[in-house]
C-alpha positions as CSV (number, residue, x, y, z in Angstrom):
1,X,100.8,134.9,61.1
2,X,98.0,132.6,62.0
3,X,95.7,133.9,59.2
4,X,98.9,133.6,56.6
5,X,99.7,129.7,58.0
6,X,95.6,128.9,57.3
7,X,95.7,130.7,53.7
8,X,99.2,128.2,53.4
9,X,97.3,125.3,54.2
10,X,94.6,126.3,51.9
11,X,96.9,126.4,48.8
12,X,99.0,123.7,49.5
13,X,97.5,119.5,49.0
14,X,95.6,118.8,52.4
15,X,98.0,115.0,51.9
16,X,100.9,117.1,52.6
17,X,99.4,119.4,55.6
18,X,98.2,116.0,57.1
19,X,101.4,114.3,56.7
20,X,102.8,112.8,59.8
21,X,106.9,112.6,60.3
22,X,106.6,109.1,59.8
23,X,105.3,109.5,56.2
24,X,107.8,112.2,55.3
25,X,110.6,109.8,56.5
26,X,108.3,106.9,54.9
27,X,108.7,109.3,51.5
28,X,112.2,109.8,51.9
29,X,113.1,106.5,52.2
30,X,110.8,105.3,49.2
31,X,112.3,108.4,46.5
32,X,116.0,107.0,47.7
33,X,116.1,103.4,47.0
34,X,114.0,103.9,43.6
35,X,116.1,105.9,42.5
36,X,119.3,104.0,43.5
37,X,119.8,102.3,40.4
38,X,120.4,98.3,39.3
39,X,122.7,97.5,41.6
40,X,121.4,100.2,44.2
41,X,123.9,102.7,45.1
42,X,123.2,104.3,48.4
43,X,125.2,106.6,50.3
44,X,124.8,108.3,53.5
45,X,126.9,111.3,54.0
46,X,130.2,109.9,53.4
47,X,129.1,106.0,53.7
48,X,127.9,103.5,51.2
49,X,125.2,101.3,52.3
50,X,126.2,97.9,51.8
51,X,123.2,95.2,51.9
52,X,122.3,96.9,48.5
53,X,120.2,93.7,47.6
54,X,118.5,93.4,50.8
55,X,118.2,96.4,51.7
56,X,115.2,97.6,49.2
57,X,113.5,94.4,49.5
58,X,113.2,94.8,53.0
59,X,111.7,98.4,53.0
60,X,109.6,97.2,50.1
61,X,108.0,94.4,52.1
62,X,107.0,97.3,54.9
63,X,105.5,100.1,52.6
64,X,108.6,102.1,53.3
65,X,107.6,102.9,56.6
66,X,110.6,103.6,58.9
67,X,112.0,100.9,61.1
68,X,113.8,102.9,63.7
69,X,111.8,106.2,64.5
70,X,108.3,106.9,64.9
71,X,106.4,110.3,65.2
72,X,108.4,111.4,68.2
73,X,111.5,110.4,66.8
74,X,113.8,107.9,67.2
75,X,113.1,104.6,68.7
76,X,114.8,103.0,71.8
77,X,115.6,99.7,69.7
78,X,118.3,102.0,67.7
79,X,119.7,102.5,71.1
80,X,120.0,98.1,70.8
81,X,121.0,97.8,67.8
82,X,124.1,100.5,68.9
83,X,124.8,98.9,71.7
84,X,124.9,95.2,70.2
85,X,127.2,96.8,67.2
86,X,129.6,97.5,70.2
87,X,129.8,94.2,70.8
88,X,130.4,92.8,67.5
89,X,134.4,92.8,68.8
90,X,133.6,90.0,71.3
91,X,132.8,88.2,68.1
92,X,136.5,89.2,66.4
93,X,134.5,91.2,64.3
94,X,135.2,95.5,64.4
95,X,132.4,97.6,65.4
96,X,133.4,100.5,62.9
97,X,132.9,98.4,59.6
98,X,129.1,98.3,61.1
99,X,128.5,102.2,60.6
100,X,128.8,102.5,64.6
101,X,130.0,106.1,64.7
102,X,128.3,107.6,62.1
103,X,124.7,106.3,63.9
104,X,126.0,107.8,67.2
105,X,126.6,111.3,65.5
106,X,123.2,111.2,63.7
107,X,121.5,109.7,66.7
108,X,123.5,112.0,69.2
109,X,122.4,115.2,66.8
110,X,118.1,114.1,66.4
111,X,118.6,113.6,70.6
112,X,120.2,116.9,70.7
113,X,117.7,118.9,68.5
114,X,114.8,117.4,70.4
115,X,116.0,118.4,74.0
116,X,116.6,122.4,72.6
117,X,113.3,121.3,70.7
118,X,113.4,122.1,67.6
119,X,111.7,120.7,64.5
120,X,112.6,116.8,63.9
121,X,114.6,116.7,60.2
122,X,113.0,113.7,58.6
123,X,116.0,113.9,56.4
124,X,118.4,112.9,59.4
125,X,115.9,110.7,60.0
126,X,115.7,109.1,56.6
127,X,119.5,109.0,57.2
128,X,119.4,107.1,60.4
129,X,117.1,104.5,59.2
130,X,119.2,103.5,56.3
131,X,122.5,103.2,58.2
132,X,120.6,101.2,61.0
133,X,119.0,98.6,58.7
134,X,122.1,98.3,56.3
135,X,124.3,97.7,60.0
136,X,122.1,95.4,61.1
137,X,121.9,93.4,57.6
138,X,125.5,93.6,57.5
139,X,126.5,92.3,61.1
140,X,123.8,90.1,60.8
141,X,125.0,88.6,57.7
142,X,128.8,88.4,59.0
143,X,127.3,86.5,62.4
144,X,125.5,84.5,60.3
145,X,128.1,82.8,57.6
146,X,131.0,85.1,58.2
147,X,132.5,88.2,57.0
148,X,134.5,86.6,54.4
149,X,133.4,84.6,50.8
150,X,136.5,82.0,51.7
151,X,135.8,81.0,47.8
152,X,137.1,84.2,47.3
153,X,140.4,84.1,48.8
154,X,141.4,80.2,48.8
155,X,140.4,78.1,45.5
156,X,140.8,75.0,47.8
157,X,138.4,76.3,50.2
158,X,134.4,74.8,49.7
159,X,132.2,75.9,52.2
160,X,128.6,75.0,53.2
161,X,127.8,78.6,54.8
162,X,124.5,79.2,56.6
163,X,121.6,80.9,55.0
164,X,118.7,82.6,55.4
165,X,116.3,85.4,54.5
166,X,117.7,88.7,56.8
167,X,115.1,91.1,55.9
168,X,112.4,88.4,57.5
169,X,114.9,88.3,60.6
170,X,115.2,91.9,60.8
171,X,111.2,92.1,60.7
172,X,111.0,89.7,63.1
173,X,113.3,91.4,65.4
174,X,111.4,94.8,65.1
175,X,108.1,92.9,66.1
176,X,109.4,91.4,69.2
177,X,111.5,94.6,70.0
178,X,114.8,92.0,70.8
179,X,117.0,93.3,68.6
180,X,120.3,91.6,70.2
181,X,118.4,88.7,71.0
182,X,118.0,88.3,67.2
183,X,121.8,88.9,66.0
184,X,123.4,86.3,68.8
185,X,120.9,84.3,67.4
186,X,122.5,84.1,63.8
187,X,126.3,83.5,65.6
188,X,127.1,79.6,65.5
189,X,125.6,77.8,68.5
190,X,128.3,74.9,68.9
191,X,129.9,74.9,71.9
192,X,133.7,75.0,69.7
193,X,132.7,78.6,68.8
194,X,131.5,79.7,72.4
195,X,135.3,78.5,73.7
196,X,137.0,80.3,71.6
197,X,135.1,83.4,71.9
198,X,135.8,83.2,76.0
199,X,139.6,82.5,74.5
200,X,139.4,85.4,72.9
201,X,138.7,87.9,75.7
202,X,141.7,86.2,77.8
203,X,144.5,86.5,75.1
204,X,143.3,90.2,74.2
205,X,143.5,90.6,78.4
206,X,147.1,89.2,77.7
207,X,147.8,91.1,74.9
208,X,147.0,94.5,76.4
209,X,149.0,93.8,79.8
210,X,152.0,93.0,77.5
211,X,152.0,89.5,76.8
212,X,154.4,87.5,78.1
213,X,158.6,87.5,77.8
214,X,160.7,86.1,75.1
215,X,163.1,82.9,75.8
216,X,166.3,84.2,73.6
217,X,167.9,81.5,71.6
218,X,170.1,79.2,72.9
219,X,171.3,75.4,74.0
220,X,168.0,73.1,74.0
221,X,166.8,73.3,77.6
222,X,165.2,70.3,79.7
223,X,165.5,69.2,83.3
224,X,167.7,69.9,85.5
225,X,169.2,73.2,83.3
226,X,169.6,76.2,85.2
227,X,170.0,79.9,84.5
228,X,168.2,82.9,83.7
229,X,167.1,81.3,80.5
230,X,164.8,78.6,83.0
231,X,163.6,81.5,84.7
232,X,162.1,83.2,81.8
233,X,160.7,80.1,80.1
234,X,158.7,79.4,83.8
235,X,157.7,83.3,83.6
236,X,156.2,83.0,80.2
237,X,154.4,79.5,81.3
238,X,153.0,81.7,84.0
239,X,152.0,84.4,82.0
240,X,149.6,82.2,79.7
241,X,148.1,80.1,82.9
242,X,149.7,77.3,82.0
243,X,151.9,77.1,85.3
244,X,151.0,78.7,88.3
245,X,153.3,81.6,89.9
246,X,154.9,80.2,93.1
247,X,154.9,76.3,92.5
248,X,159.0,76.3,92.8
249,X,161.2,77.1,95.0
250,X,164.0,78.3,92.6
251,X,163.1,80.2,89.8
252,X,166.0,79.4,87.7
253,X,165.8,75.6,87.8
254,X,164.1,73.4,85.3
255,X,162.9,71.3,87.7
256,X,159.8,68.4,87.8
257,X,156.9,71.3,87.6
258,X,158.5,73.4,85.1
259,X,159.3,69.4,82.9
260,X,155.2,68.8,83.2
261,X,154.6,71.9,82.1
262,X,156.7,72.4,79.4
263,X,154.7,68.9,78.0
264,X,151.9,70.6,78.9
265,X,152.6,73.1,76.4
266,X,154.1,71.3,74.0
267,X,150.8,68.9,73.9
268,X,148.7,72.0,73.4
269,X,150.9,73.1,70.9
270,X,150.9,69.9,68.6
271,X,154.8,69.3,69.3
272,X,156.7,65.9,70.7
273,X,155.6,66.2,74.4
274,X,159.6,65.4,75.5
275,X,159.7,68.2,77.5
276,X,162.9,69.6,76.2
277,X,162.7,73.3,74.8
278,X,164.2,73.0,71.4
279,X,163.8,75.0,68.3
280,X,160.2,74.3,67.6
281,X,158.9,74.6,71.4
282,X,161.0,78.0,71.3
283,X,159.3,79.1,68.1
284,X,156.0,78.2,69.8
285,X,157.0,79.6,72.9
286,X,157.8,83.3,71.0
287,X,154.3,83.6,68.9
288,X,153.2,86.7,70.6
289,X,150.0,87.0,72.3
290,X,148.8,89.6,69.6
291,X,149.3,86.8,67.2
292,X,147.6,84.1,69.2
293,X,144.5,86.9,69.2
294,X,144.5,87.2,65.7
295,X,144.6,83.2,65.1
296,X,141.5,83.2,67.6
297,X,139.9,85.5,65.3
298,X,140.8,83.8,61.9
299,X,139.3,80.6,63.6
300,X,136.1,82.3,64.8
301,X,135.7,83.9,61.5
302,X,135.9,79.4,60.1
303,X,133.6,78.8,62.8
304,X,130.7,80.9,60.4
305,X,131.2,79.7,57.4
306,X,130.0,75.8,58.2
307,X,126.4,74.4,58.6
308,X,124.4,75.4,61.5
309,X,124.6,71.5,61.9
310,X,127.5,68.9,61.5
311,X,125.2,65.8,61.7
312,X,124.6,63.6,64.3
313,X,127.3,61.4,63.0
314,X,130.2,62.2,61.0
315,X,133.6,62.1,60.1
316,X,135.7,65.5,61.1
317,X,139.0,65.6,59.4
318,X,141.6,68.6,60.8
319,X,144.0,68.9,58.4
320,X,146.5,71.6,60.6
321,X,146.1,68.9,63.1
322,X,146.5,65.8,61.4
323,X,144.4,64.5,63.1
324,X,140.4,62.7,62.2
325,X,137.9,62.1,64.9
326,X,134.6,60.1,64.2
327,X,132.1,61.6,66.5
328,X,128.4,60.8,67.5
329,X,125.8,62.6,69.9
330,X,129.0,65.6,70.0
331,X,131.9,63.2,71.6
332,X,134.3,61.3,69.7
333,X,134.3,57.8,69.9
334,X,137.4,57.2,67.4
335,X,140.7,59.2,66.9
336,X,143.7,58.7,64.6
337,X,146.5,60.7,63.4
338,X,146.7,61.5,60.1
339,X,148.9,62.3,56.8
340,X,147.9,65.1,54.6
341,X,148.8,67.2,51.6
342,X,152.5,68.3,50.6
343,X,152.5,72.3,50.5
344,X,152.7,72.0,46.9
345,X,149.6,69.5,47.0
346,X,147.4,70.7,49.4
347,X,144.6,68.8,51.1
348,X,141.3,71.0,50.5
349,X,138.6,72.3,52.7
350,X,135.2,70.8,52.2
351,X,132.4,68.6,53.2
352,X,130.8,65.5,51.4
353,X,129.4,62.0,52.1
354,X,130.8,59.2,52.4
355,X,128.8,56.6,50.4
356,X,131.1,53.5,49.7
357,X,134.7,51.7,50.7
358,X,137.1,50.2,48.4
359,X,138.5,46.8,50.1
360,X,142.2,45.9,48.6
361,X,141.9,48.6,46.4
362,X,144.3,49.2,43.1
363,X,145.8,52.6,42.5
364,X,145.0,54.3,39.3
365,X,147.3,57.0,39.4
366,X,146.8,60.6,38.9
367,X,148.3,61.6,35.6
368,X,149.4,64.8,37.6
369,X,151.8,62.1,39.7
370,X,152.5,59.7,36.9
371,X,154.2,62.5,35.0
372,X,156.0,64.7,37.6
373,X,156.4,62.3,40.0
374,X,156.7,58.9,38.5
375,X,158.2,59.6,34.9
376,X,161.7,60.9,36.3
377,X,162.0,57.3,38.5
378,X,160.9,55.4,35.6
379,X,163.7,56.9,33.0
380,X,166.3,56.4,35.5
381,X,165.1,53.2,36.0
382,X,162.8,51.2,33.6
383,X,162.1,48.4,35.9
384,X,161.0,50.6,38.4
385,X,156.9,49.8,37.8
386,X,158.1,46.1,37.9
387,X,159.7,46.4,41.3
388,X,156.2,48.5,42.6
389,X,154.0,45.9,41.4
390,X,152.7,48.5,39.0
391,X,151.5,47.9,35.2
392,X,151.9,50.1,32.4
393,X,148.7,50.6,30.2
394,X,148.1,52.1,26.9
395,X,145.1,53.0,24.7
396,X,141.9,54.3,25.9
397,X,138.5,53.0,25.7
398,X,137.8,49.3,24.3
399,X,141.6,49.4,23.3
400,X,143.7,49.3,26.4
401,X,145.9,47.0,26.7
402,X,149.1,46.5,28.6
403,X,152.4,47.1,27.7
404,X,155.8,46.0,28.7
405,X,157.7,49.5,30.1
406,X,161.1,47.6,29.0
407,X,160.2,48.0,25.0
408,X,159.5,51.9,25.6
409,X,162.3,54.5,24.6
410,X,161.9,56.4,27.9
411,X,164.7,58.9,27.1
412,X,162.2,59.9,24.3
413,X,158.9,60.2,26.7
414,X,158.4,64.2,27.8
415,X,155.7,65.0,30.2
416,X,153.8,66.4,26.7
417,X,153.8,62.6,25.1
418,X,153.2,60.3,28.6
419,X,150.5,58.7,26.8
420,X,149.9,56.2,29.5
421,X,148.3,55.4,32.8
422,X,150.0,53.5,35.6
423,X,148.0,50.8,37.8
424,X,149.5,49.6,40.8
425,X,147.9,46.1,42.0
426,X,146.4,45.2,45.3
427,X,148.7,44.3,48.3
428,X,151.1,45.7,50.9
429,X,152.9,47.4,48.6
430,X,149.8,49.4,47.6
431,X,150.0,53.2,48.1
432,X,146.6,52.9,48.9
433,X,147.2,50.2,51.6
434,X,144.5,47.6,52.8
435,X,141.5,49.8,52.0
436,X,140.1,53.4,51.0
437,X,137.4,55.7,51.6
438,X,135.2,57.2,49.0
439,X,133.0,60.8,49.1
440,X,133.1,61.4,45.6
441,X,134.2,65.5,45.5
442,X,136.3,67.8,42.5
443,X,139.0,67.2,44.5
444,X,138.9,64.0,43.9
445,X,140.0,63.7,47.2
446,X,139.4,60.4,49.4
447,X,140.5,58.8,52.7
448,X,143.1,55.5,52.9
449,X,145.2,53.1,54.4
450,X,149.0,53.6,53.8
451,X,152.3,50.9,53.9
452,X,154.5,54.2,55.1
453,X,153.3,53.6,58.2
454,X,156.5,55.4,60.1
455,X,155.1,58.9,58.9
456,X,152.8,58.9,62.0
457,X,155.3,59.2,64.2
458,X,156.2,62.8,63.2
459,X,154.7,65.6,64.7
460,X,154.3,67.3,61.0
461,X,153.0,65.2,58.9
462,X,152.8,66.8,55.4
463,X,153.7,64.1,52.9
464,X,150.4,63.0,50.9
465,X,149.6,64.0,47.2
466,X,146.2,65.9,48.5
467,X,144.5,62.5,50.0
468,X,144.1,61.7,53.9
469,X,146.3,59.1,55.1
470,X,145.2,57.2,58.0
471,X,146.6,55.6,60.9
472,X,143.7,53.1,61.9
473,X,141.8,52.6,58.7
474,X,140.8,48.8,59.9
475,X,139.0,50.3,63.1
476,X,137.3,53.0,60.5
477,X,136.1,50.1,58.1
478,X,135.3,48.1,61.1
479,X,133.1,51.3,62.5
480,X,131.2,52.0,59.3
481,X,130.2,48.5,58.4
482,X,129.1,47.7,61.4
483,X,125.6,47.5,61.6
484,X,126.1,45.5,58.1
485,X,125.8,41.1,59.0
486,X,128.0,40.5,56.0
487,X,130.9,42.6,57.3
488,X,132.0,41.2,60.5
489,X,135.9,42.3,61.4
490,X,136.8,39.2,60.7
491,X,135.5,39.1,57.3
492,X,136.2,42.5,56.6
493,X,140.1,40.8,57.2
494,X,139.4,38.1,55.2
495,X,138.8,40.4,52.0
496,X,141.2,42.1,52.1
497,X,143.7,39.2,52.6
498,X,142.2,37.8,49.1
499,X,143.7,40.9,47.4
500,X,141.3,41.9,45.0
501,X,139.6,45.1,44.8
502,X,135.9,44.9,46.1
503,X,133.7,47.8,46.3
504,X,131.1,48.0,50.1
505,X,128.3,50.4,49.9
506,X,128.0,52.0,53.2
507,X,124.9,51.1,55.1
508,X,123.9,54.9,55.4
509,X,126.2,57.6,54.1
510,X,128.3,59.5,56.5
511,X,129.4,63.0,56.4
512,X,132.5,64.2,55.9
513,X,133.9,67.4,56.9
514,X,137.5,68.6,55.8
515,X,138.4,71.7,58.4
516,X,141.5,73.4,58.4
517,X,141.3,74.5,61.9
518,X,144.6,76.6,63.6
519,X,143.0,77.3,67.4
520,X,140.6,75.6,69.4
521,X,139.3,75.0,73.2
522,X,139.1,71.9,74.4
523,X,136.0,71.1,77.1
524,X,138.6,71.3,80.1
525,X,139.2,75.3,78.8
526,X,142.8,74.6,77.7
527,X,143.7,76.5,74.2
528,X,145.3,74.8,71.7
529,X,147.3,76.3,68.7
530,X,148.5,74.6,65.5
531,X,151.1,75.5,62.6
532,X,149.8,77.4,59.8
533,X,151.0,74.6,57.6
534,X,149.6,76.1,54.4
535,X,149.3,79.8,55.2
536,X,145.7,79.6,55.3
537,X,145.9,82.1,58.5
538,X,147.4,84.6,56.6
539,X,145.1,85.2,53.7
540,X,142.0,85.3,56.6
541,X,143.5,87.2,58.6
542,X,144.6,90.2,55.9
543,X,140.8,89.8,54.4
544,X,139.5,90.8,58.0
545,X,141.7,93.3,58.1
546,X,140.3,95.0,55.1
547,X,138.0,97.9,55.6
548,X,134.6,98.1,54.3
549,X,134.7,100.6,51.1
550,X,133.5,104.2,51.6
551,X,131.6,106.6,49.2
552,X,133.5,108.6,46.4
């Protein structure tokens, strides 16, 4: 035997006697990305290997070599990388989309052959290395600006995702052997995210002990009510934490703890805090705590797709909240409801800057609004632009002019021969209000005052053509001209007062972030929970649910 092995070695190259594992792995690896094709197609058993761009590149950058096994066979950082895969659910992400049972079996099968020692199989080898870099390349890239193109799913969704070269992070990672350190590294480091990922691990907690009970239909209830009704509205306010068990002595009456905590709730919820259980504090009240763990998700998974950084200053718009908040240094320092976009006109998702202000400003109006919105008033009534303080315009160019709406045959104007633009003039009676906000976008999209001021005092407030309404647009012009001489508040007043439409550079531009944000945490650990107003949720929420496709 030992005389034919020698005469073996003799025939064959000495490259290939010599060859370590590592470079039969190394040569395994090289044969099966070249000849993957353009785009590479990789599969491994029955699973396609997904980070098909990166992928090569980073094997190309090494020589090849193996990343996860070495002569004696497999590494303890694959044992990490396993273990930090398991943990991709904390993140509302699944662990099986990242290859996590096909590594165990391959790793579990090496492990085995070793311990009844029998040859290493740089094939399986080969094998495991490809699955491990393509799962970490593919959870990294999920941590890192989400699992989900938004583009993709939502054409009024922009977003500024996070980016960076992942086969220099995974090389990183493999030099400094921190292999989980360098994944939770690529999550989103603002505190928002961190809340709702503890959120997350409560309402699954909920979620698997049952949830809480259902308050059947019925009368409205508020203080003083009594009945079994009472009784399960406290048990479901003890279920989610946000009334303790044992505060009152009878179960069945609505009394002063059950009234705070009912406005409690209803605060949290984005509902009028009256304390009386009507049809949308019921509705609230019935969202399951399944549900409420997949809203958590949906929102983790918005978390990923914006910049690592906000700014230092900017302007945060929540359009499922109605609600903007001008923050510096992380805090908000001013806060005011807002109005956004009608179901039919929704309010996109986006960030910009804000470079400029329009003081008194006129309303050119869309020709998307003059025609489906404006042409029906206008035939029923023909001095309806008169009584709005609006002027008709016709030409283009050099040869605009005005005309008078009372010499137009309006019966004969169709939506296909509204040849004109409308022009609605400075003052109160502005739809624009007092002033507006400019971050010039596609959407053409912009912040402003309003004269309907009533609308803030709903609790929904979905009534806007696409724009932001705003509630305390003074105080915002006040806030970004201030460090400007010229534009004192009193001046600023005076302006405006004039009527007549001046344009204000901003001192420094400000950015402007449009979110569309359905769950959050507050600092004090309370979770809050908004409307899908849009149905935003639902197309996130089926897109996570997809699987990952497999080999043919």
């Amino acid at each position: 035997m030992a005389i034919l092995f020698s005469m073996c070695c003799f025939i064959l190259p000495s490259h290939v006697c010599a060859q370590s594992l590592s470079d039969q792995v190394d040569e395994l690896l090289r044969g099966r990305i070249e000849v993957a094709g353009v785009p590479p197609k990789i599969e491994v058993i029955d699973e396609l290997i997904h980070s098909s761009n990166v992928l090569p590149l980073f094997y190309e950058r090494r020589a090849y070599r193996p990343a996860w096994s070495g002569d004696s066979g497999p590494l303890s950082r694959i044992d990490d990388l396993i273990k930090a895969i398991g943990q991709a659910d904390r993140e509302g992400l699944r662990p099986a989309d990242y290859h996590l049972a096909r590594l165990q079996t391959t790793l579990e099968e090496i492990r085995q052959n070793q311990k009844k020692r029998l040859p290493l199989n740089p094939h399986r080898l080969a094998d495991l290395d490809l699955l491990a870099t393509d799962a970490f390349l593919i959870l990294g890239s999920h941590y890192l600006a989400g699992r989900i193109n938004p583009e993709t799913i939502d054409p009024e969704w922009v977003a500024n995702r996070r980016e960076t070269d992942l086969a220099v992070v995974l090389q990183k990672a493999l030099d400094a052997n921190h292999i989980k350190a360098a994944l939770e590294d690529l999550l989103p480091q603002q505190p928002g995210y961190g809340r709702l990922k503890e959120a997350l691990l409560k309402y699954r907690d909920l979620s698997a002990r049952g949830g809480w009970p259902s308050v059947p239909d019925g009368p409205k209830l508020q203080k003083g009510d009594r009945g079994l009704r009472v009784a399960l509205l406290r048990s479901r306010l003890v279920s989610e934490g946000v009334l303790r068990q044992g505060e009152s002595v009878e179960a069945e009456l609505f009394d002063n703890l059950l009234d705070e905590a009912v406005r409690q709730f209803q605060q949290r919820h984005g509902l009028d805090t009256d304390g009386v259980v009507g049809p949308a504090t019921l509705g609230a009240l019935n969202v399951s705590a399944q549900e409420r763990v997949r809203q958590i998700e949906v929102n983790m998974e918005r978390w990923r797709w914006l910049p690592q950084e906000l700014g230092q200053q900017y302007i945060l718009v929540n359009i499922a909240n109605f609600e903007l908040d001008v923050v510096e240094d992380g805090q908000p320092i001013l806060v005011m409801k807002v109005v956004v976009g009608m179901d039919y006109r929704r309010t996109p998702v986006f960030s910009d800057k804000m470079t400029y202000l329009v003081l008194s400003p006129c309303w050119n109006v869309p020709p998307s609004i003059a025609v489906e919105d404006k042409l029906p008033l206008i035939r029923k009534d023909p001095g309806y632009l008169a009584k709005q303080n609006m002027k008709l315009i016709g030409g283009g160019g050099s040869e605009t002019k005005e005309i008078d709406p009372m010499t137009v045959d309006w019966s004969k104007v169709t939506a296909e021969s509204f040849n004109y633009r409308l022009r609605q003039a400075p003052g109160p009676w502005n739809a624009l209000g007092r002033v507006k906000f400019m971050f010039p976008n596609k959407f053409n999209v912009y912040l402003h005052d309003t004269p309907s001021r009533e609308l803030f005092a709903k609790p929904e407030r979905t009534f806007s053509s696409g724009c932001i309404r705003l509630e305390k647009p003074i105080e915002l012009a006040q806030y970004l001209l201030r460090e400007d001489p010229k534009w004192s508040p009193e001046n600023i007043l005076a302006a405006i007062d004039k009527r007549v439409e001046q344009t204000v550079q901003l001192p420094k531009k400000v950015p402007v972030h449009l979110l569309y944000w359905t769950a959050w945490v507050t600092e004090d650990g309370a979770a809050h929970f908004r409307k899908d107003i849009y149905g935003r949720d639902k197309l996130v929420a089926a897109a996570l649910a997809e699987k990952p496709p497999i080999a043919d």
